[in-house]
C-alpha positions as CSV (number, residue, x, y, z in Angstrom):
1,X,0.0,0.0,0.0
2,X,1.4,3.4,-0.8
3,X,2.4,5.7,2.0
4,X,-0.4,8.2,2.8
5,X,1.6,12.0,1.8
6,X,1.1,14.1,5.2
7,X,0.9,17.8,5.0
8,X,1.4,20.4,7.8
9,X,-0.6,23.6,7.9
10,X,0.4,26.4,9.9
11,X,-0.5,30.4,10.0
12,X,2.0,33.0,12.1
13,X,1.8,35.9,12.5
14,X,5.0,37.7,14.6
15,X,6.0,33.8,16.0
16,X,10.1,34.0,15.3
17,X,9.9,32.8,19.3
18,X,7.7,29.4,18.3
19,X,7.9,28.5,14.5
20,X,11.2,27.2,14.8
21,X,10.4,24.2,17.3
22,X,6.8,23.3,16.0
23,X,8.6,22.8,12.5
24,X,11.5,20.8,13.9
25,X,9.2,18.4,15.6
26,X,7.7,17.4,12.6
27,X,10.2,17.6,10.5
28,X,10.9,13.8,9.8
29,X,7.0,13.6,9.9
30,X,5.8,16.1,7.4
31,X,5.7,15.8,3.3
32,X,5.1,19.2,2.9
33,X,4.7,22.5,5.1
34,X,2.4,25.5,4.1
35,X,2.9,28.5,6.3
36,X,0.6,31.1,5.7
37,X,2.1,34.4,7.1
38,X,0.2,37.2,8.0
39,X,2.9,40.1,7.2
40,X,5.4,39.1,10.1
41,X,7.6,42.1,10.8
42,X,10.0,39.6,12.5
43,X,12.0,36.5,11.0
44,X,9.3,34.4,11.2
45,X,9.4,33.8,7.2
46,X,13.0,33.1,7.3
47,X,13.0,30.8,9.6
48,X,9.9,28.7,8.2
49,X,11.3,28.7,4.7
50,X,14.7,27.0,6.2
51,X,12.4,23.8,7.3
52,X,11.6,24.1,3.5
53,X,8.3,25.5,3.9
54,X,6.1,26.7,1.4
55,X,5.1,30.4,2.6
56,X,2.5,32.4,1.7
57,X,2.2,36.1,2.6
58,X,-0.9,37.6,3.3
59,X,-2.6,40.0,5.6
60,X,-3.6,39.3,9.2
61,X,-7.4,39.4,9.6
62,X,-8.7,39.3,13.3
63,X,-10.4,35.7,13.1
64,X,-7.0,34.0,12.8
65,X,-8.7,31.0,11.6
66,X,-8.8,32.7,8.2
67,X,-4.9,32.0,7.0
68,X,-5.3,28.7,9.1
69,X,-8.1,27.9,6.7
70,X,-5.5,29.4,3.6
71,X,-3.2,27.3,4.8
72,X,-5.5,23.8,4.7
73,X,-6.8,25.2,1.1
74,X,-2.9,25.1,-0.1
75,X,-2.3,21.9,0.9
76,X,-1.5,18.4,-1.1
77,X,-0.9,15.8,0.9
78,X,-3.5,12.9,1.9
79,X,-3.6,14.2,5.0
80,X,-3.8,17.6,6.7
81,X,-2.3,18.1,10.4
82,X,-3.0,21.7,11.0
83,X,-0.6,23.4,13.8
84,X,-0.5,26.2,15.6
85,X,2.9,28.1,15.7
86,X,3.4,27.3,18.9
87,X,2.9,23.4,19.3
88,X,4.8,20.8,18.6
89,X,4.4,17.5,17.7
90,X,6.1,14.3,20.3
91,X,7.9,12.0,18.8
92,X,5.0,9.3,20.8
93,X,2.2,11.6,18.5
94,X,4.2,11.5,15.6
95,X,4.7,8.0,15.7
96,X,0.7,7.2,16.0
97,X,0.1,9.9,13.7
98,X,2.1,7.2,10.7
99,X,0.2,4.4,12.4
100,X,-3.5,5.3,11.8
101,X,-3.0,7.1,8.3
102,X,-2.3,3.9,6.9
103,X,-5.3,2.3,6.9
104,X,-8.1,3.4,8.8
105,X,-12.1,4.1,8.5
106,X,-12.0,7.8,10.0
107,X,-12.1,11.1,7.9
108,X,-10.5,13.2,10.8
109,X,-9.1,12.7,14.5
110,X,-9.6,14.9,17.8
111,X,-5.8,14.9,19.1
112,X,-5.4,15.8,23.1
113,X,-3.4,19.0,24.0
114,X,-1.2,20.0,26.8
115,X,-1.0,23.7,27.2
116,X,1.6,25.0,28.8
117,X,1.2,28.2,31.8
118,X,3.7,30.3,33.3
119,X,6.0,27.4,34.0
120,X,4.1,23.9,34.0
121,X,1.7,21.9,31.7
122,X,-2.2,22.0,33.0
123,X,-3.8,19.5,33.9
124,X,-6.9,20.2,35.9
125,X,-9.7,22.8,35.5
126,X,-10.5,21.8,32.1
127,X,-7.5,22.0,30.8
128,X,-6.1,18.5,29.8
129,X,-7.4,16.3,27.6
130,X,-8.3,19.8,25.6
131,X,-9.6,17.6,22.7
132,X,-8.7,19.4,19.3
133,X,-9.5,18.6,15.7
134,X,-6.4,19.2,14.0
135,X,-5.7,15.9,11.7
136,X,-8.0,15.4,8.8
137,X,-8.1,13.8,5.2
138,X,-7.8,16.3,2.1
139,X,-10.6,18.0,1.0
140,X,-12.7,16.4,4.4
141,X,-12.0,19.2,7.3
142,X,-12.4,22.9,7.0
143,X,-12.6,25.9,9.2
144,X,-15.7,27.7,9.5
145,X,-13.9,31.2,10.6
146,X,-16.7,32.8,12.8
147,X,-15.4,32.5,16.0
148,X,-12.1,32.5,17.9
149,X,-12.7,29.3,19.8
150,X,-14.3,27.0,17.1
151,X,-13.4,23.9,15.9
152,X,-12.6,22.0,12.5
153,X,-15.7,20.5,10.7
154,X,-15.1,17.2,9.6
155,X,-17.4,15.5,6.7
156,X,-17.3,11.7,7.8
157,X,-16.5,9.8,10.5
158,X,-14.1,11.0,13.7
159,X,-12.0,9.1,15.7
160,X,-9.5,10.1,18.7
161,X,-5.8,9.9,19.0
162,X,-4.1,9.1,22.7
163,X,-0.9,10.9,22.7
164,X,-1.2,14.8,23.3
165,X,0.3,18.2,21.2
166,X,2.4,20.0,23.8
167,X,0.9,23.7,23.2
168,X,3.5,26.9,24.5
169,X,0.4,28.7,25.1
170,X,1.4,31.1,28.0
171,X,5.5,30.6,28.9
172,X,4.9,33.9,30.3
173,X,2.2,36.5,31.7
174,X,2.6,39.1,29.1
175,X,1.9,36.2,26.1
176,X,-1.2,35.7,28.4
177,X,-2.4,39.3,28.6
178,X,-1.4,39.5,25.0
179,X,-3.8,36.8,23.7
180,X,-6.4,37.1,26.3
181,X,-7.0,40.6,25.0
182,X,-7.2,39.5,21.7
183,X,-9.7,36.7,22.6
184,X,-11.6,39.3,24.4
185,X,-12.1,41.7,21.3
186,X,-13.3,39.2,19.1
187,X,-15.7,38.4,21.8
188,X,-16.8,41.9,22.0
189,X,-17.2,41.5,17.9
190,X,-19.0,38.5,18.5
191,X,-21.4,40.8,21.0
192,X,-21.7,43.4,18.6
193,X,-22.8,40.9,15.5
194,X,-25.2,39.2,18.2
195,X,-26.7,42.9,19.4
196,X,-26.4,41.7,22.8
197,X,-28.2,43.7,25.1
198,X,-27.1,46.8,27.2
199,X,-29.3,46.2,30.4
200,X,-29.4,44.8,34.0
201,X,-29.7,41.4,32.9
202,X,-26.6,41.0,30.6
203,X,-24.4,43.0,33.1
204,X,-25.2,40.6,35.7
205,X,-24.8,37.9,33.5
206,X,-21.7,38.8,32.6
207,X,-20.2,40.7,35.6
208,X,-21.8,38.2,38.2
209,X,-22.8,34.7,36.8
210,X,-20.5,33.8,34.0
211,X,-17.6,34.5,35.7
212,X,-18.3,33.2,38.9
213,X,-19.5,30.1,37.4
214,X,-16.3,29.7,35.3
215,X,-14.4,30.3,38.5
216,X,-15.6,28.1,40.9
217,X,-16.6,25.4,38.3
218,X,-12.8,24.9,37.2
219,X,-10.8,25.8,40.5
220,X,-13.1,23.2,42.3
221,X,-15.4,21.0,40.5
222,X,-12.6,20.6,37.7
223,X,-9.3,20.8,40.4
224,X,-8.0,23.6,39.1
225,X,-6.4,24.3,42.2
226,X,-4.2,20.9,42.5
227,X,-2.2,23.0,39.3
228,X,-0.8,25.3,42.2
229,X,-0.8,28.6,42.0
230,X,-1.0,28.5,38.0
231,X,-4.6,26.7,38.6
232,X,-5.5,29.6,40.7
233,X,-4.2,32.4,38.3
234,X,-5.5,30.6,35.4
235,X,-9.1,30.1,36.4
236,X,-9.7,33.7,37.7
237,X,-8.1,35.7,34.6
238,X,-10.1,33.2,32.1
239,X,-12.7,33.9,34.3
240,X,-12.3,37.5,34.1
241,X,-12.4,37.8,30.6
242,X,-16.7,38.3,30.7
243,X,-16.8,41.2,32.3
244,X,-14.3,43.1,30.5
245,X,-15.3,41.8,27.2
246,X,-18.8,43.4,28.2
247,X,-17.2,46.5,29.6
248,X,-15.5,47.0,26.2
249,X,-19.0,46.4,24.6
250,X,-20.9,48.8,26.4
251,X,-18.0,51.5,27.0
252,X,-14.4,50.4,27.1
253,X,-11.7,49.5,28.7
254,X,-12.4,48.1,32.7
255,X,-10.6,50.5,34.9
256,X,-8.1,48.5,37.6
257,X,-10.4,49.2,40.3
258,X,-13.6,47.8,39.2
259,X,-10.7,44.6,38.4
260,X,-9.9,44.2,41.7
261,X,-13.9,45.0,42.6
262,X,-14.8,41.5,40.5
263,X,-11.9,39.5,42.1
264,X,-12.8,40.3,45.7
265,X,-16.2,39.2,45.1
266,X,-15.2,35.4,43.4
267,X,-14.6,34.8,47.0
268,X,-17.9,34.5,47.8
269,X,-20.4,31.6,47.4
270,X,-21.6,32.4,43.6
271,X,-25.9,32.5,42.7
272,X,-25.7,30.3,40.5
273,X,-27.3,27.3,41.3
274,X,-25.5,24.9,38.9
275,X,-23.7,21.5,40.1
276,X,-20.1,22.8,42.5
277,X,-22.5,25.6,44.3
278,X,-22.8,24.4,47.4
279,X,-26.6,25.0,47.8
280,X,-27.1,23.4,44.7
281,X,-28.1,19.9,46.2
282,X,-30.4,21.7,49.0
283,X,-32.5,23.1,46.0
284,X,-32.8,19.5,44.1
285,X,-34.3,18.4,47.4
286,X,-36.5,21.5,47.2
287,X,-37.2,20.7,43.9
288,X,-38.4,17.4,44.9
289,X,-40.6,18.4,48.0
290,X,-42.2,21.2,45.6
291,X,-44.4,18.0,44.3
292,X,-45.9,16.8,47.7
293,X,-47.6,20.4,46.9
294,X,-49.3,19.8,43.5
295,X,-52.3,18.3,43.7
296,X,-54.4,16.6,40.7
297,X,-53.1,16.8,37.4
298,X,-53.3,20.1,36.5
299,X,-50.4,21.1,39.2
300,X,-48.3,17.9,38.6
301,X,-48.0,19.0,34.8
302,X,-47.4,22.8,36.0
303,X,-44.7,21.6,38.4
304,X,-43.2,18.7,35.8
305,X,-43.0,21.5,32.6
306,X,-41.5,24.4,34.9
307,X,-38.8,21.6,36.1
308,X,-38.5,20.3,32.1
309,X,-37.5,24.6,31.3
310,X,-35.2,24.5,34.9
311,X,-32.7,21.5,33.7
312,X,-33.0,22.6,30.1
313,X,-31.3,26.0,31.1
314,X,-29.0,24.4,33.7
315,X,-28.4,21.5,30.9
316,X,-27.7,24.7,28.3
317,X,-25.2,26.5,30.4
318,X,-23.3,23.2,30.9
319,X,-23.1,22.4,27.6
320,X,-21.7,25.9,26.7
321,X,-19.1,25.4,29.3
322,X,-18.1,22.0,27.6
323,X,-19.1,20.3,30.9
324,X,-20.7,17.2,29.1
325,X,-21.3,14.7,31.3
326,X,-23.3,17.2,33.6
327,X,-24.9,18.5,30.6
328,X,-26.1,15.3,29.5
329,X,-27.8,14.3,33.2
330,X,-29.4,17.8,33.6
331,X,-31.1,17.0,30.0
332,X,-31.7,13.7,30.6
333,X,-33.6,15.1,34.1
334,X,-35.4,17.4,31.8
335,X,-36.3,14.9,29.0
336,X,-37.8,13.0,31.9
337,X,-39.7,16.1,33.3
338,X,-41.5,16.4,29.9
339,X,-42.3,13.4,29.5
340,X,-44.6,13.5,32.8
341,X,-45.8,17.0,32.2
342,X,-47.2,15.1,28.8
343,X,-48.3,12.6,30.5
344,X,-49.8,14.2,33.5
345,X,-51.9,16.6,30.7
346,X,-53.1,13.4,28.9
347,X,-54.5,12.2,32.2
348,X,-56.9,15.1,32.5
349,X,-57.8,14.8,29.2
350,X,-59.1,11.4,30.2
351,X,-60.8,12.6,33.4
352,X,-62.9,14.8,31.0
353,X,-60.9,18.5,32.1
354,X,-60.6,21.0,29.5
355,X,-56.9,20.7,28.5
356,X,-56.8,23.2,25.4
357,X,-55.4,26.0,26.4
358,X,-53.0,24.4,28.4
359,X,-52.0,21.6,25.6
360,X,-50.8,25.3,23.8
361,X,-48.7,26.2,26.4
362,X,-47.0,23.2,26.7
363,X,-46.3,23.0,22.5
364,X,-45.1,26.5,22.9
365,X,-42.7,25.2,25.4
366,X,-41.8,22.4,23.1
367,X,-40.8,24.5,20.4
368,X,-38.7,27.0,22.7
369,X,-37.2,24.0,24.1
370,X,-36.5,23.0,20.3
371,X,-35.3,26.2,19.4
372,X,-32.6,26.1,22.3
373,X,-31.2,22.4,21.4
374,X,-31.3,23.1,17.8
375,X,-29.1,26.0,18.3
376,X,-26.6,23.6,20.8
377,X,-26.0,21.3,17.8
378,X,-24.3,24.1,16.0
379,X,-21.6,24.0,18.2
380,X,-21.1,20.6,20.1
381,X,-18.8,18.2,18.4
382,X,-20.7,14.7,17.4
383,X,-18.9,12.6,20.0
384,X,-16.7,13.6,23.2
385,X,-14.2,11.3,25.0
386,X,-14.8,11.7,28.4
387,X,-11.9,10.5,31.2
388,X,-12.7,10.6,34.5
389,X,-10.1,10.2,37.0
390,X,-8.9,6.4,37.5
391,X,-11.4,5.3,34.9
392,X,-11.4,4.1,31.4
393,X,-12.4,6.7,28.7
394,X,-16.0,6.6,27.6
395,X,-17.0,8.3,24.3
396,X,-20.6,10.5,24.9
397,X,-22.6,10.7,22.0
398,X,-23.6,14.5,22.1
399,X,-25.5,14.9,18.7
400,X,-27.5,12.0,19.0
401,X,-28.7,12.9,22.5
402,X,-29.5,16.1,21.4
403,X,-31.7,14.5,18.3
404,X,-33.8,12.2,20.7
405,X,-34.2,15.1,22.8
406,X,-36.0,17.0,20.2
407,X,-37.4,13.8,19.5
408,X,-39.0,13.4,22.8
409,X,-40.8,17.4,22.6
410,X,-42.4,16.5,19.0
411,X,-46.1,17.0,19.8
């Protein structure tokens, strides 16, 4: 069988510090490099066309993913590893890499990622497996360049590769700064596209909830903290990044003090009533006692359908914090609750009860429940690899949860 021709795609931008490594690691790997440069002012060109790159020049648009997306489009080979400037390949990954192109059934890979923070490699809060689609067959994977934190879209079927990309995200705290800031203004782009609102309710949201919930979901739930003090400075400035993406939005730049302001108040117990608050168990039992209250059918499908919209927004939230295995319970829960507000509905129509006007509430709620999973499935990859802790990896299937889900509200 003839050997599968590998090409490496990589955009820089400015990355004399980086490009040099992430070509030597796969330089005994790679049939062909494509850099496309976005007008470096430094020797990043030199330095790729040394490695025998084929380099591009271009311009430097905001979304990044652009030039990546260039640099996939130029490519030959088979297959298409797409880098970043500043990872590198292991020999272990490299190895594997060779192994699976030879003959397998999968269109693309999810490869695992260590990024590396102000002196170590993360490994909590989050941050480790941090699953990314990098490694694709030709003309199957392509960027969709509308936002700073998507991922590849692969046509056919995905597998998942063991050993991890080392990623020099944040060797120091000015990189950091440097590319939070530039995550944060494409977030304020993505505001501005979105016409989020300028009101009481998105400034809490995101000078209040979203942080806090970031915060204490990836310091404690996710052991942020057992990274050390990294963990610790990690989870609070990626945390921080809501409420001065909104303060650009709305005015501009968040002065020191109102920085110091949000930091003294993550140290106490966040509102959000989401799995890691510490009240959150004391409301499930709440939740539960709240039926010894409804009476006849009528109330039990009242108390089941507010309970269906109550897991569906917790489930929602989860999901856009990539927290999937919590996601998928708290949608489960709500499937569950729908179910019974159906069926507790059906029941009165049996007992002879006027159900009409209540039968259009509920498909109301079915469509807006629609409405919000729909829009999930734009974003969630098909299948996640989940490892917890001292257990073997289990794959969840995301979009086909999702499907039955919408499934279950067809009335």
């Amino acid at each position: 069988m003839k050997k599968p021709k590998i090409s490496v795609a990589v955009a820089t931008f400015n990355e004399e510090k980086n490009i040099g490594p992430c070509l030597e690691s796969v330089r005994q790997l790679a049939d062909e490099i494509i850099v496309v440069d976005g007008g470096s002012t430094d020797k990043t060109v030199e330095i790729a066309k040394k490695y025998g790159a084929k380099v591009i020049v271009t311009d430097n648009p905001p979304i990044f993913h652009i030039n990546k997306q260039k640099a996939i489009d130029a490519a030959t080979g088979d297959w298409i590893l797409q880098l970043d400037a500043d990872e590198m390949v292991t020999p272990e990954l490299k190895k594997e890499v060779q192994d699976v192109i030879r003959d397998t059934k999968y269109d693309g890979y999810w490869i695992p990622r260590k990024n590396y923070f102000l002196g170590r490699y993360l490994t909590k809060g989050g941050q480790y497996p941090d699953y990314t689609l990098r490694l694709y067959r030709h003309g199957k994977g392509h960027l969709p360049c509308k936002s700073v934190h998507e991922q590849a879209m692969v046509q056919g079927k995905v597998g998942y590769l063991k050993n991890a990309l080392l990623h020099n995200a944040d060797p120091t705290f000015k990189r950091y700064l440097q590319r939070n800031s530039r995550y944060i203004d494409l977030m304020v782009k993505e505001m501005k596209e979105k016409k989020t609102g300028k009101n009481l309710i998105e400034a809490f949201k995101y000078f209040w909830f979203k942080p806090s919930h970031w915060f204490f979901m990836t310091l404690f739930r996710h052991k942020g903290i057992l990274d050390g003090f990294q963990g610790i400075i990690f989870s609070f400035f990626s945390a921080l990044r809501f409420p001065r993406a909104y303060w650009r939005y709305i005015k501009g730049r968040l002065p020191h003090f109102l920085m110091v302001f949000v930091f003294l108040t993550y140290v106490l117990p966040y509102p959000g009533l989401m799995p890691g608050n510490k009240f959150y168990r004391l409301e499930q039992v709440a939740d539960r006692l709240g039926q010894f209250w409804a009476f006849g059918n009528f109330s039990r499908h009242k108390y089941e359908l507010n309970l269906a919209d109550k897991k569906l927004v917790e489930a929602k939230v989860l999901f856009e914090y990539q927290q999937y295995p919590l996601a998928l319970q708290a949608l489960e829960n709500s499937n569950q609750h729908f179910q019974k507000a159906k069926a507790y509905l059906g029941r009165a129509s049996k007992e002879g009860k006027d159900i009409s006007q209540k039968a259009i509430n509920l498909k109301a709620a079915a469509e807006k429940h629609k409405e919000i999973l729909g829009s999930l499935e734009n974003f969630l990859p098909e299948k996640f690899l989940w490892q917890p802790e001292k257990k073997e990896a289990t794959e969840l299937d995301l979009k086909s949860t999702l499907e039955e889900a919408i499934k279950i509200r067809e009335i």
